[in-house]
N, C-alpha and C positions, 0 to 999 in steps of 0.2 A: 692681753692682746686685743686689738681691737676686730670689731665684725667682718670690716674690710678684709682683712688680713688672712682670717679664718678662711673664708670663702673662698678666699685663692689661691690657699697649699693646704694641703693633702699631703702627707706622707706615708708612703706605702710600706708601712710599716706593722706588724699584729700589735705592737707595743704601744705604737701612738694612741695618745688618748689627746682630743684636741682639752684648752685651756677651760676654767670656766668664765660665761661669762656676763657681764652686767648687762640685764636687757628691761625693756618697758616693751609692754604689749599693746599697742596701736590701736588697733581690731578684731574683733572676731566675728567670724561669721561662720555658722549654723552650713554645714555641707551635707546632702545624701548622696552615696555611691552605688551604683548599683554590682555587687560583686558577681551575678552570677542569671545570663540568663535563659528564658524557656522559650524551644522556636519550634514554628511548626512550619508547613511550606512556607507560606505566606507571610508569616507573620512574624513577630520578636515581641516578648512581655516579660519586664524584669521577675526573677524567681525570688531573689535575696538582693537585699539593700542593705549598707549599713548609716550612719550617721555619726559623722567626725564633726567637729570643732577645727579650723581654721582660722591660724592666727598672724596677724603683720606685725613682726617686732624690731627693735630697732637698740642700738648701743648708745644713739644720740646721732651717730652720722650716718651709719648705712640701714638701712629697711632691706629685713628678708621676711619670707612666711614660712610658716611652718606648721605640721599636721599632728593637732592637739588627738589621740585618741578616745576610745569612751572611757579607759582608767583616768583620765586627768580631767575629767568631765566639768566640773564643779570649782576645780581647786587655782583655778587660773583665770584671773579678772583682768575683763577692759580698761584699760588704764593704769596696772598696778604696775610694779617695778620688782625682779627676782634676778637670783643669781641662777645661769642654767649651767647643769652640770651632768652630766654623760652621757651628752649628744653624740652622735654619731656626722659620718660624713656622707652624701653619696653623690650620683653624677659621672661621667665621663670626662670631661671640660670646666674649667673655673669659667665663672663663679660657680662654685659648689651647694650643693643643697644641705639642710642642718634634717638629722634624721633623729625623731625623737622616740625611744622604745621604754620597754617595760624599768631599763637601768637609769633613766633619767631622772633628773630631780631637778624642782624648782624649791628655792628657799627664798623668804620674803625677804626683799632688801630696799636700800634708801630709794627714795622717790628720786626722776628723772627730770629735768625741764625739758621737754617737748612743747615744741611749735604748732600752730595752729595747720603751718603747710607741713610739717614733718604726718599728721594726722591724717591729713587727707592724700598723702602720699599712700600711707599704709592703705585709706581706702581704693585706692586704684588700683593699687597690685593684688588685694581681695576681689574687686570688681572693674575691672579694665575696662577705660571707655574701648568702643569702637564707631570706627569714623564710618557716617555713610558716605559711598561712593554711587557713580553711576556703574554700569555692569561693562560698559567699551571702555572705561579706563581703572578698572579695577587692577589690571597686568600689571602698570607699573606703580602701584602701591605696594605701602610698606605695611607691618604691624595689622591690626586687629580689624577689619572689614564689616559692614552691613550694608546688605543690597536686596533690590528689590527685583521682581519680574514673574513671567508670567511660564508655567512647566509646560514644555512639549513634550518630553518624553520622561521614564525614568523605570527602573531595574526593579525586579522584584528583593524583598530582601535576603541577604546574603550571610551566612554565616563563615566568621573569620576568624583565623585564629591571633590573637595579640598576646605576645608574650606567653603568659601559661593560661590565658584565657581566653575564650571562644564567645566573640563580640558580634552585633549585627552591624553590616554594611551597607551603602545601595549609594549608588548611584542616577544621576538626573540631568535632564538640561534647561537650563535657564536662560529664557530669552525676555532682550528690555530693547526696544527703538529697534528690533531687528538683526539685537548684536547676540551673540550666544554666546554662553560659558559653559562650561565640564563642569557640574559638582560632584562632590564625595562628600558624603554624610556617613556619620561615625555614631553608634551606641545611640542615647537618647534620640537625637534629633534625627534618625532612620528610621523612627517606629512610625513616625506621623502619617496619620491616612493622606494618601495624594489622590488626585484626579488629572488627567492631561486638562490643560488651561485655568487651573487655579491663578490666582497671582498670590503668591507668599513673599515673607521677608526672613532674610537671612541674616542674623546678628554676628559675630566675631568669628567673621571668614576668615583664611591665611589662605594667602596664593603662594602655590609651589608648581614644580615642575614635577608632570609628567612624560610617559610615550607617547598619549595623546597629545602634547603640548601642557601648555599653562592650563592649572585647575584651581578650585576653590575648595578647600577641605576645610569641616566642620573642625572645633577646636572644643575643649571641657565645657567654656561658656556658652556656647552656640546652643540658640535660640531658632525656633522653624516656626514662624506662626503663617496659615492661609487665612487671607483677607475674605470674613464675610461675606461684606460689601457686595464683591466679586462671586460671591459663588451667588447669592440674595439673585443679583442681577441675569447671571448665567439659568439658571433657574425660571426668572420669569419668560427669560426672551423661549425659552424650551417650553414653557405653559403657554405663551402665547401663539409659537408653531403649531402646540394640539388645537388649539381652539380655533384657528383658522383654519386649521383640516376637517377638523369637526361640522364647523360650520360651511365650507365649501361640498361636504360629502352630501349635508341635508342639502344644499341649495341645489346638489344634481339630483339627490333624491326624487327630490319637490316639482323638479322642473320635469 
């Protein structure tokens, strides 16, 4: 049965065991998770991480990924071709996710001809470009975002519960040309020291709806970097306010 196929039925069944099947592995990239973490008022610092192997594999026609554990650490090469056999399914909705556990097995099988773009396919669904946008037409964009601007406000960090885990949160607002946006920032990219008037850049946004209207939430990939530059700057024009009080104090001193 082909990959396609797989991904799109599911039957709800204890007996189903999906087919096994011919795959080449694309990609892999090296992932850290963070499973568990430590918060005090103010702050969030991961307690426990772990480190998976993620992989983009493909039949020849469709590309999906799948999460190598640390048992199959070693046993499963970039490029090689295996038969997979007692995957699991998971998801809500097709396309379905392929769920690989301790009953899995890869057996080495015939080599695959993959394309140069079938290759680079896999690297995007590993690492998703994201488009930069401006922050006033960010709304009616689709897929994976990066925007820039400058923080007026933003939440102290929040502990939340996800699923069977208790995550940091916070919240921010981001202004660029005068236009504002709502962020939400999710686990890693919530811990970052802020200052009101930084200017930072925000990597693979997703805009959704909220009650406050349209927001920007952080996504697994999202990136928070504050620009230097900006702060270098903000800093001197604040060293050159003391020095001019400094020197205006002596010059009433003197006088």
């Amino acid at each position: 049965m082909a990959l396609s196929s797989v991904l799109r039925e599911r039957k709800e069944s204890p007996y189903f065991k999906p087919p096994n099947l011919h795959i080449n592995v694309l990609k892999i990239k090296e992932e850290e998770k963070v499973t568990a973490w430590s918060f005090t008022e103010a702050t969030a610092v991961a307690a426990t991480t772990k480190k998976n192997r993620v992989a983009a594999i493909t039949d020849g026609q469709t590309i999906t990924k799948i999460t190598l554990f640390e048992e199959f650490g070693g046993k499963i090469n970039e490029g090689s071709s295996y038969i997979l056999r007692g995957y699991g399914l998971f998801g809500q909705n097709p396309p379905f996710n392929i769920s690989i556990s301790r009953q899995t097995q890869f057996f080495r099988a015939s080599d695959m001809s993959i394309s140069p773009e079938m290759i680079s396919e896999g690297e995007k669904i590993l690492n998703p470009p994201s488009k930069q946008v401006d922050l006033r037409s960010c709304g009616t964009e689709t897929g994976l975002l990066t925007i820039h601007g400058e923080v007026t406000e933003f939440s102290k960090i929040k502990k939340v519960q996800s699923g069977r885990e208790q995550v940091p949160m916070r919240n921010l607002k981001l202004q660029e040309s005068g236009f504002q946006m709502n962020i939400c920032l999710w686990r890693e990219a919530s811990t970052i020291n802020l200052s009101v008037g930084d200017m930072v850049t925000l990597t693979h946004m997703k805009v959704e709806s909220s009650a406050y209207g349209q927001q920007l939430k952080s996504t697994k990939f999202s990136k928070l970097e504050v620009s230097i530059h900006a702060i270098i700057v903000n800093r001197l024009f604040y060293c050159k306010d003391i020095i001019s009080c400094v020197f205006s104090l002596v010059y009433q001193h003197v006088s």
